[in-house]
C-alpha positions in Angstrom: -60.9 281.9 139.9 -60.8 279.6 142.9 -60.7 281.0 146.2 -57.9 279.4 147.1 -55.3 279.5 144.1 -53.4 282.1 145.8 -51.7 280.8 149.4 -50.0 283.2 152.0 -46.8 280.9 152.7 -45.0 281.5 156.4 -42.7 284.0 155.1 -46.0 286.0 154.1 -45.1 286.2 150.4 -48.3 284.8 148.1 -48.2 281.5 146.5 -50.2 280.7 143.0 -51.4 277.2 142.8 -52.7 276.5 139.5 -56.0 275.2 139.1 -55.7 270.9 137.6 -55.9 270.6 133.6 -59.3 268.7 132.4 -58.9 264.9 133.2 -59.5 264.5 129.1 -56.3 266.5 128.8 -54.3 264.1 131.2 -55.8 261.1 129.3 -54.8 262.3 126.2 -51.6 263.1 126.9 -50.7 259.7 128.6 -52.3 258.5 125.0 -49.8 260.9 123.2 -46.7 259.5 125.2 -47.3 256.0 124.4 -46.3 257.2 120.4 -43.3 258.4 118.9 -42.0 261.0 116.2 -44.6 262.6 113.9 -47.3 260.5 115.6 -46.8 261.7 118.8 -46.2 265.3 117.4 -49.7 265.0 115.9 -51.6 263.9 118.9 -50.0 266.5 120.9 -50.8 269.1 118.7 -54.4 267.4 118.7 -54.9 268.1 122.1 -53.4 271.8 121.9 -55.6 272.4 119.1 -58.9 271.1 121.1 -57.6 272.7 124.8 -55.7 275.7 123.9 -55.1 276.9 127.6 -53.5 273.6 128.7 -50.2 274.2 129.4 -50.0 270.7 129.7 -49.8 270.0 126.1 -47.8 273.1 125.1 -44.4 271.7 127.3 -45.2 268.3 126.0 -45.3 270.1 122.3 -42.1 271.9 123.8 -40.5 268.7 124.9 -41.5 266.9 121.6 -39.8 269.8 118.8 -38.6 268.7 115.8 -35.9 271.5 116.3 -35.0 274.3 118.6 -37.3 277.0 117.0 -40.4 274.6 117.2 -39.5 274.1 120.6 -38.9 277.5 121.6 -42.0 278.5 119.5 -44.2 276.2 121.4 -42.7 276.9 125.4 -43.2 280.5 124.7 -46.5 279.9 123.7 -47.1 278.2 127.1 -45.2 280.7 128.8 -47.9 283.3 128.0 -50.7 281.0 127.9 -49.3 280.4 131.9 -48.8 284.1 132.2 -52.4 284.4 131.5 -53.8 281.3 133.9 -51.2 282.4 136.9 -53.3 286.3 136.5 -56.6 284.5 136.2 -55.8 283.0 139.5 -54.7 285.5 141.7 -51.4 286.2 140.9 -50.5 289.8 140.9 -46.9 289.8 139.1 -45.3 288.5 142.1 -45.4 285.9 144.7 -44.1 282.3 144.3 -45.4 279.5 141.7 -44.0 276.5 143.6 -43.0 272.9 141.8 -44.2 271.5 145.1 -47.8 272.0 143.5 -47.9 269.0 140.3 -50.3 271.9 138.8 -48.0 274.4 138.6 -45.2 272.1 136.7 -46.5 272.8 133.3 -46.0 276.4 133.6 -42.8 275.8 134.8 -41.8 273.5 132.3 -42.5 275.9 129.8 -40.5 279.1 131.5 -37.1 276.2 131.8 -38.2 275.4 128.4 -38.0 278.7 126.6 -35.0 279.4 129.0 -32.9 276.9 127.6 -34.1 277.2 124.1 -33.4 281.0 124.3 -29.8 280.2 125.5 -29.3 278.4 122.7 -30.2 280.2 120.0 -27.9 283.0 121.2 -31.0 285.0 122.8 -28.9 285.4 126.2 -31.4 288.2 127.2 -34.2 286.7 127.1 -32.2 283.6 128.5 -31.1 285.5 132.0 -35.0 287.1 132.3 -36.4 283.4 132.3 -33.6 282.0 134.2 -34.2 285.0 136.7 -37.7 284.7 136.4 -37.8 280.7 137.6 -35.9 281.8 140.8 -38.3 284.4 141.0 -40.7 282.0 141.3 -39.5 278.6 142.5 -36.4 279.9 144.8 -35.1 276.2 145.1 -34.9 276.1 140.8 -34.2 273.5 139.6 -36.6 270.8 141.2 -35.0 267.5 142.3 -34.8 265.0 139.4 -37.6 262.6 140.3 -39.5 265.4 140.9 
């Protein structure tokens, strides 16, 4: 854990800043964008398969579904996979995980991700707890668009 992953903001309430993903990861990934359909699907999961804690490559496996399940199926697995990195890092079940930080995106991602995929599929649930859970987090949800 870094010393500094978890920030008192001026309000007082903690902020989780998530440690940067392995430059290999970003290279890869940037490698993985350049394809399209089952290609880029394949590379993705490539990169998944040889960094399973980058969140990184589960919301670009998220944003690359065939389908809504696979989607789903792969944002939730970077939801806990964040779930795991924001505790490893200082986070104590509260606080704010801020879009601000380029490192905290993934994880974000993800949680929209799986928020929308859960809305459509019916799952409203599980749909209002993410979507509750992002403002939770990131108060000013959703980030700007160039963001």
């Amino acid at each position: 854990m870094s010393e500094h992953s978890v920030r008192f903001g001026g309000s007082g309430i903690p902020q989780t800043v998530l440690p940067a993903e392995d430059p290999v990861v970003d290279s890869r990934l940037a490698d993985a964008a350049t394809l399209s359909g089952d290609a880029q699907r394949t590379a993705l999961a490539s990169v998944a398969e040889d960094f399973p804690r980058s969140l990184s490559a589960w919301a670009a496996l998220g944003d690359a579904g065939r389908d809504t399940i696979e989607s789903y199926a792969y944002y939730r697995i970077g939801y806990h996979r964040g779930l795991d990195a924001l505790r490893q890092n200082g986070w104590r079940g509260s606080g704010y995980v801020k879009w601000e930080h380029p490192t905290n995106r993934p994880f974000l991602r993800c949680l929209d991700g799986l928020q929308q995929r859960a809305d459509s599929i019916g799952e409203a649930d599980e749909a209002e707890r993410c979507a509750l859970f992002l403002r939770q987090l990131e108060p000013s949800w959703p980030p700007p668009s160039d963001g």
